[in-house]
N, C-alpha and C positions, 0 to 999 in steps of 0.2 A: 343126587336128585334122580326119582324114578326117569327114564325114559325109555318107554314099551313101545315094540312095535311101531315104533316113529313118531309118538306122537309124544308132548311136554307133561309131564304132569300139571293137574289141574292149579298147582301154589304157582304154578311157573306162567301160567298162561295167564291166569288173574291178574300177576304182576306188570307183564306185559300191555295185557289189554288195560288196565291202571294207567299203564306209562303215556299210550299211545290214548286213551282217554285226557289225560291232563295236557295234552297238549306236545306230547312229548317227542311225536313225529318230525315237529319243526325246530323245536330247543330243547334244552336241556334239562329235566326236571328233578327239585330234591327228593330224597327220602321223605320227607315232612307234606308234601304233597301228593307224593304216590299215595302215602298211608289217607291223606283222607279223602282222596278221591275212590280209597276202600272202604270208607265209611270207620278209619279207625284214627288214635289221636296221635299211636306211632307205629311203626314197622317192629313183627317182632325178631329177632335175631334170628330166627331160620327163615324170614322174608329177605333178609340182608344177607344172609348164606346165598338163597337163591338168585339174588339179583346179579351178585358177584361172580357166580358161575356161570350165569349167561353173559356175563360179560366176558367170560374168559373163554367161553366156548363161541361168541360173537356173536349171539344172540338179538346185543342189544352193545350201545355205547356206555363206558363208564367215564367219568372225570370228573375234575377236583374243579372246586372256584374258591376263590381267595373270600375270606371274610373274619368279623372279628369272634369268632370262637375260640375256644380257648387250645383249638389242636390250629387255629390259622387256616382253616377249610372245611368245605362241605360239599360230601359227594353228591352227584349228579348222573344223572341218566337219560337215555334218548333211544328212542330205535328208529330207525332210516325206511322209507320204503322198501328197499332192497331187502332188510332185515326180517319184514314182516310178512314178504315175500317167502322167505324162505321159512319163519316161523309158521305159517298157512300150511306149506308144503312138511312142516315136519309131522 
């Protein structure tokens, strides 16, 4: 993932602001929601690349919930004030 001069590239900030649009500041929100609150019907694989790297760079929260899928879960996402805090500042 681009990151110039401090600031996120623009797949990265969308997703974000996605996240924190669906409600995602308070709970946890899926894949299947982020995407249409982008106005699309799913995330495409380099959306899911990015979401996973800001999770791993701490970005944003990742985790699992149980449900009846056929892998037994479904990722989820959230970012905290604090996070968004520091996404502003990046």
């Amino acid at each position: 993932m681009e990151h110039i001069n401090g600031q996120l590239n623009p797949q990265a900030v969308t997703l974000i602001t996605a996240i924190r649009e669906a409600g995602g500041t308070d709970n946890y929100v899926s894949r299947n929601t982020i995407a249409k609150v982008m106005g699309k019907s799913r995330l495409s694989a380099s959306d899911s690349a990015v979401l996973d790297l800001l999770a791993s760079l701490g970005f944003i929260d990742r985790g699992e919930r149980k449900t009846n899928a056929p892998s037994g879960y479904k990722i989820v996402y959230r970012v905290t004030q604090e996070q968004l805090t520091h996404v502003e500042s990046a």
